[in-house]
C-alpha positions in Angstrom: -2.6 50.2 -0.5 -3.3 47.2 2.2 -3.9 47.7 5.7 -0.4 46.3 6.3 1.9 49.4 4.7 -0.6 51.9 6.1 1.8 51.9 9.2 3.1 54.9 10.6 0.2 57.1 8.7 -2.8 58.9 11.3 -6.0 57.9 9.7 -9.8 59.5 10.4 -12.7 57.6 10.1 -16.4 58.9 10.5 -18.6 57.5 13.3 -20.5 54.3 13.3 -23.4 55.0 14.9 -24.6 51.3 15.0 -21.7 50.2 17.2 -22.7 52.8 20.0 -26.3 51.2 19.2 -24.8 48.1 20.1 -23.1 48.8 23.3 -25.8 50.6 24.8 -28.3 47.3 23.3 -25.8 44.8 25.5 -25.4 46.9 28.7 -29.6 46.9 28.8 -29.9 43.9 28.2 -27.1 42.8 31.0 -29.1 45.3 33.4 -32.4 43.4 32.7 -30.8 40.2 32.7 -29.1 40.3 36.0 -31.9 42.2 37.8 -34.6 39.3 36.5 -32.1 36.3 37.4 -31.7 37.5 40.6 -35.1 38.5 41.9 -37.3 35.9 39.8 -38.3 33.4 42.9 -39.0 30.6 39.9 -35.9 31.4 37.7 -33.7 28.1 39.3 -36.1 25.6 38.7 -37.2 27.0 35.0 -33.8 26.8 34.3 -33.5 23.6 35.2 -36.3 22.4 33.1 -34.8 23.8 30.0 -31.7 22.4 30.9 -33.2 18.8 31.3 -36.1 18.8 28.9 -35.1 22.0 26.2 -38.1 23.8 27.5 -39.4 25.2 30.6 -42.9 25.1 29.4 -43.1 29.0 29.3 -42.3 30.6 25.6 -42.1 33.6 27.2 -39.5 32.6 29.3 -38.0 30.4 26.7 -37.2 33.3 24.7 -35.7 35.9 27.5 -33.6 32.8 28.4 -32.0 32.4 25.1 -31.2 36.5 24.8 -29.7 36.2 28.6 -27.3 33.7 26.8 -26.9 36.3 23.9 -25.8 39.0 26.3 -22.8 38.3 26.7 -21.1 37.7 23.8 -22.5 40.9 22.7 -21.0 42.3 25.3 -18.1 40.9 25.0 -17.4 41.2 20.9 -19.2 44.9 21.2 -15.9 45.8 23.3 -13.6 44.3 21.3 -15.1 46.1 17.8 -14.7 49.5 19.8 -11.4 49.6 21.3 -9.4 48.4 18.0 -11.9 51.0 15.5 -10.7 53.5 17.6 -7.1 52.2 18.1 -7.2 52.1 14.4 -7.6 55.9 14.0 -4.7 56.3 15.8 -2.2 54.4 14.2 0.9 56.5 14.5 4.7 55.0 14.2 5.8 53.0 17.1 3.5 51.5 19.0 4.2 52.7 22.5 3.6 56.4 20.7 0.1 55.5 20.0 -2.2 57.2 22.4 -4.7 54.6 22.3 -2.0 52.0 22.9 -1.2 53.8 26.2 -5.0 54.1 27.0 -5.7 50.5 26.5 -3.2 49.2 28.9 -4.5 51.7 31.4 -8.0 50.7 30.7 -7.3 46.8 30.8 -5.6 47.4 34.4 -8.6 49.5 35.5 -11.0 46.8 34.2 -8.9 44.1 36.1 -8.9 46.4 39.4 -12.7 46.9 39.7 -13.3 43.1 38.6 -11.7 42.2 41.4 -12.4 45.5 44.0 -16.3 44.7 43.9 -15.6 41.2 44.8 -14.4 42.9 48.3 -17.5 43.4 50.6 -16.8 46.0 53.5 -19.3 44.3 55.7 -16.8 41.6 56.1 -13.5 43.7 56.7 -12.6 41.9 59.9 -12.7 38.6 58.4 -10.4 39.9 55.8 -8.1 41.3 58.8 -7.9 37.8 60.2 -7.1 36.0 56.8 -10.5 34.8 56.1 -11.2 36.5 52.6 -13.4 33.7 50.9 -13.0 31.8 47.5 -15.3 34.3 45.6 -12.7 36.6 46.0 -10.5 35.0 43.8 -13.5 35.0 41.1 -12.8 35.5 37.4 -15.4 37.7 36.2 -16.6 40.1 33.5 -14.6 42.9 34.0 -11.0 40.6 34.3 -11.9 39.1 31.2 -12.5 42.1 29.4 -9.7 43.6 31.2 -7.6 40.7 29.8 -9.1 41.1 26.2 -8.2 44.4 26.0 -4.4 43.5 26.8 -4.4 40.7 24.8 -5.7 43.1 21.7 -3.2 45.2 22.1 -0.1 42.8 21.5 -1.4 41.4 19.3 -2.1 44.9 17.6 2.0 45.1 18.4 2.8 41.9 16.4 0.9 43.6 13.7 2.9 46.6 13.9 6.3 44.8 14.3 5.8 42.1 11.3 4.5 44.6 9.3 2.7 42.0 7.1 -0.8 41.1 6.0 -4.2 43.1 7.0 -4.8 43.1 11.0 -7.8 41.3 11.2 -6.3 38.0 9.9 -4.1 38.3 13.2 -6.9 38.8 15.5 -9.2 35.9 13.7 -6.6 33.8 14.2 -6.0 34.4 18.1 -9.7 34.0 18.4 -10.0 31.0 16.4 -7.1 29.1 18.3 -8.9 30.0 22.1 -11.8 28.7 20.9 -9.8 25.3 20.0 -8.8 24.7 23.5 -12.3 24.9 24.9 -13.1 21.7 24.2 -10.4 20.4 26.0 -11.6 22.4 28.8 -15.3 21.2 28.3 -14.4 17.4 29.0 -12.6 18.2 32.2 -14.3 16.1 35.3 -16.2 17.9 37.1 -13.8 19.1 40.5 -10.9 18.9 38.1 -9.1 22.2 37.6 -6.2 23.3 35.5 -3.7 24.5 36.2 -3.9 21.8 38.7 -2.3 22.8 42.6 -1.9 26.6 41.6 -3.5 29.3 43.3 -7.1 29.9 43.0 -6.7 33.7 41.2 -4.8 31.6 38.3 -7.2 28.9 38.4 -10.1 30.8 37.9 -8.9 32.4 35.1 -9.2 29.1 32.8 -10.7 26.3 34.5 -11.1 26.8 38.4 -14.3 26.4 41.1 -15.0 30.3 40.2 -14.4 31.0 36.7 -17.7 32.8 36.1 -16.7 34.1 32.4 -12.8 32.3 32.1 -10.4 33.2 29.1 -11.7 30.3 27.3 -14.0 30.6 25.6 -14.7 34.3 26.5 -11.8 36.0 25.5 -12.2 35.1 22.6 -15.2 37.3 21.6 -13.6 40.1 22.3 -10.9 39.2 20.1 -13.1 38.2 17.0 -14.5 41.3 18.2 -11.4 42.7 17.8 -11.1 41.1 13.9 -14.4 43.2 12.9 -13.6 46.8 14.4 -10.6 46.2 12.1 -12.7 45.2 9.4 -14.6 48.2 9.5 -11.8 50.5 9.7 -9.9 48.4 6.6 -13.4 48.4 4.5 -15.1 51.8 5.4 -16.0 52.7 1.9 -18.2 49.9 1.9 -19.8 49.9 5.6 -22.7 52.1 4.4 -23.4 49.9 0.7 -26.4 47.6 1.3 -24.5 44.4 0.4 -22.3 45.1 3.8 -24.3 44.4 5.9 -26.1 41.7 4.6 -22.6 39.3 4.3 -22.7 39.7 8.0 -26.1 38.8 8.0 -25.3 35.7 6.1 -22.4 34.6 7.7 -24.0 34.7 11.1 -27.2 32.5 9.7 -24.3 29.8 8.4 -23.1 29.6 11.8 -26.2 29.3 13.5 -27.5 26.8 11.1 -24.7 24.5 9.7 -22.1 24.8 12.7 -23.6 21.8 14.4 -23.2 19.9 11.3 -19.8 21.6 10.4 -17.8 20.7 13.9 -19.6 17.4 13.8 -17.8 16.5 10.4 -14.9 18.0 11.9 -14.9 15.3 14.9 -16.0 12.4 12.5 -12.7 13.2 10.1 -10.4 13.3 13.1 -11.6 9.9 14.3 -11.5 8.7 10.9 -7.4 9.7 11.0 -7.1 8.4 15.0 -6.3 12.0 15.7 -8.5 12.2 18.4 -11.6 10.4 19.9 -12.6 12.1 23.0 -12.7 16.2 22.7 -16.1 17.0 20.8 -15.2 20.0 18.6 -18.8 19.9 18.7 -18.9 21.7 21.4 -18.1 24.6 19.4 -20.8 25.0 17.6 -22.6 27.0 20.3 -20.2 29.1 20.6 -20.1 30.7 16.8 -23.3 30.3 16.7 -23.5 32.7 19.3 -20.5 34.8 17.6 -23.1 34.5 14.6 -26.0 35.7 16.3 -23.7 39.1 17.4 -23.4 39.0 13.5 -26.6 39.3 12.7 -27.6 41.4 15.5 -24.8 43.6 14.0 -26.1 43.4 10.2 -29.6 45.0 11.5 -28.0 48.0 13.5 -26.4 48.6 10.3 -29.1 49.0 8.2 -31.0 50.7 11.7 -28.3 53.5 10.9 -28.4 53.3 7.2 -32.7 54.2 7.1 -33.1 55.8 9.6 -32.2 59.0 11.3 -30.2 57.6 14.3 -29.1 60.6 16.7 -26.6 60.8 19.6 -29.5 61.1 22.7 -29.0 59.1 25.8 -30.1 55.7 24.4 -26.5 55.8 23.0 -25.3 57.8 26.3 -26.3 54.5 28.5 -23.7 52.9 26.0 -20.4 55.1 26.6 -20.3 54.6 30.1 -20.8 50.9 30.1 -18.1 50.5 33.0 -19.6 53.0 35.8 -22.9 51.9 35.1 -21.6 48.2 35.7 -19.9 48.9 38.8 -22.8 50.7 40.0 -25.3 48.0 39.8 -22.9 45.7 41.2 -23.0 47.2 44.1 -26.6 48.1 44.3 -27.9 44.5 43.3 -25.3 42.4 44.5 -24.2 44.4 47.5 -20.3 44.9 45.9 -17.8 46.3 47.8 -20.2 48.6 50.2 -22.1 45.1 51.6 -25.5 47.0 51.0 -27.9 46.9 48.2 -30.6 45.1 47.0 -29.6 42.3 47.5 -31.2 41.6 50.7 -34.8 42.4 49.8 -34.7 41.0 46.4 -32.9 38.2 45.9 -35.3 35.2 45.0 -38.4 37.0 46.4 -40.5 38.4 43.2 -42.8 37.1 40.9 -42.7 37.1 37.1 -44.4 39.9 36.5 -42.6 42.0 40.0 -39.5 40.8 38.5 -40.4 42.5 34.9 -41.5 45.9 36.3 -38.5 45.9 38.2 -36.1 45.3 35.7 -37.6 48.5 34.3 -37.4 50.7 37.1 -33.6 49.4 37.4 -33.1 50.6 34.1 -34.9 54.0 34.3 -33.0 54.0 37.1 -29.9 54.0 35.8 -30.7 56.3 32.2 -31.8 58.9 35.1 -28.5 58.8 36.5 -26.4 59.0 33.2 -29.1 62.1 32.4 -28.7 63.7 35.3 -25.3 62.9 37.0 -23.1 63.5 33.8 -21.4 65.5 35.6 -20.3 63.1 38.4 -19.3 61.1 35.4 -16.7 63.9 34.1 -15.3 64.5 37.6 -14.5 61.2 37.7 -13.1 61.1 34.3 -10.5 64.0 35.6 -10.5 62.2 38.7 -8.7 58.9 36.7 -7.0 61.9 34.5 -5.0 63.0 37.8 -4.2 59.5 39.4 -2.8 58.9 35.9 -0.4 61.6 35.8 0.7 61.4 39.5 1.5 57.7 38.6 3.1 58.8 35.5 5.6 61.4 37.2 6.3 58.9 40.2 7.7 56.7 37.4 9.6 59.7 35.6 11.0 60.4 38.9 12.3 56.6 39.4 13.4 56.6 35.6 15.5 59.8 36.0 17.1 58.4 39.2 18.0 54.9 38.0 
């Protein structure tokens, strides 16, 4: 039976414990990341050297640079191979039915609420009471995109359901493979050129404007190809735990890696051979699946993490189920979101190397202490979201029965 006539029939599947590995892996490494880049007093002009020379003459630094730039897509494609396993298991007929459809929408406008909330700063309330709210307001950031990813995921989970035709992950490959297509389009834009060109900032940012921190494209579309292995797994979960599994992820993401240069190159060359195109650069590509690639890989050694050894839930994997308080939190305690105070003040640009690596571990001892000790906070605020939920829900009711 293929994944497409399953419809309609609720399906278990047993716990991957290398996904939660995973999750918990990118929200570290984001902590680290952010708290380093931020405090490091030498990070701009080391950057800057790799940038102009491929090097910034420190290995060290070389290497914690390149798995900043692997953060995110992990991040990013982590999300999308959790919500849709999970949406998987719940695959009741109709789609609006499905429990997980109705938490994902929730979820995506909660996402897209606190993406933009901790862009608000308290400390500058009367500005905002005079008009004066800033561009960065308007910024298209982590949580917006995910917020978006997780919509998008779900209708295209609803095509799925309605067509009733093929295995799901062909749908979501294909969504991710065409956003990728328009980024080079987007990557040859003039510098000060937006699109959509005249239209408000909050619409610019989203694909192309003077604050899109992580735009739709490309980044959406990780989470979709995220999306396209969560179904995978679910499809092919006889075989997740066979060593031959893992190992075709493992050599997929070392193709991508290692022949996508070559691969979009020959793709540019053939259009200009057929006068299809001269100026795009599908090239520019090749970065991004060979980050997609190294998720891959970085997925193919969790797998086998899980399969030797005794992997246990503890709070290493903890740290990784509550990836969004923990992100708000040090938002506002290293960027000064929302509130106006934090860390920011003391810390930005003002450590040295080593400063900056000690602490990045305090920050994230910091913030396993407060999943180990606060879990309670966390469920309050669980039933907190459970309440405002259900009030919103019976305000509609009460419209509905009205109307």
């Amino acid at each position: 039976m293929t994944e497409g006539t399953n419809i309609g029939i609720p399906v278990k599947r047993e716990r991957l414990l290398f996904i939660d590995m995973a999750r918990s892996i990118a929200i570290l490494l984001m902590l680290e990341g952010h708290f380093i880049e931020h405090s490091f007093n030498q990070f701009e002009p080391m950057v800057a050297a790799v940038k102009a020379n491929g090097t910034s003459g420190n290995l060290f630094f070389d290497w914690w640079y390149f798995m900043k730039g692997f953060t995110a897509p992990m991040f990013f494609s982590v999300t999308g191979i959790v919500f849709v396993y999970l949406l998987s298991m719940n695959n009741e007929s109709g789609f609006f039915k499905n429990r997980r459809v109705r938490k994902g929408f929730r979820r995506s406008f909660e996402l897209v609420f606190w993406g933009f909330a901790l862009q608000f700063n308290l400390s500058h309330i009367g500005d905002y009471f005079t008009g004066k709210y800033g561009n960065w307001i308007y910024a298209f950031h982590v949580l917006q995109c995910i917020g978006f990813g997780i919509a998008l995921l779900l209708l295209i989970y609803g095509l799925w359901k309605w067509l009733k035709f093929g295995p799901l992950y062909i749908y979501y490959f294909v969504f991710a493979t065409a956003i990728f297509a328009f980024y080079p389009y987007f990557k040859t834009l003039p510098d000060g050129e937006y699109f959509p060109q005249n239209a408000p900032l909050v619409f610019q940012n989203m694909l192309k404007g003077p604050h899109s921190v992580f735009p739709i494209i490309p980044w959406l579309a990780f989470t979709i190809y995220g999306g396209m292995i969560g179904a995978m797994l679910f499809t092919f979960h006889k075989n997740v735990r066979k060593f031959w599994f893992p190992l075709t992820f493992l050599a997929v993401g070392v193709i991508l890696n290692i022949f996508g240069f070559v691969l979009f190159g020959s793709v540019d060359h053939l259009l200009n051979q057929l006068n299809i195109h001269n100026d795009l650069g599908f090239v520019n590509n090749s970065w991004l699946y060979g980050r997609l690639g190294q998720v891959l890989i970085a997925l193919s050694l969790l797998m086998y993490v899980e399969k030797y050894l005794k992997v246990k839930d503890s709070l290493f994997m903890q740290i990784g189920q509550n990836t969004l308080p923990i992100y708000v939190l040090h938002v506002m305690l290293l960027y000064n979101g929302m509130l106006g105070i934090g860390l920011s003040d003391y810390l930005k640009d003002a450590l040295t190397g080593w400063q900056a690596i000690l602490g990045a571990g305090a920050f994230i001892t910091l913030f396993a202490l407060f999943i180990y000790f606060f879990e309670p906070i966390i469920r309050m605020w669980t039933k907190l979201k459970a309440g405002v939920w259900q009030q919103v829900g019976n305000i509609f009711e009460k419209v509905k029965s009205k109307s």
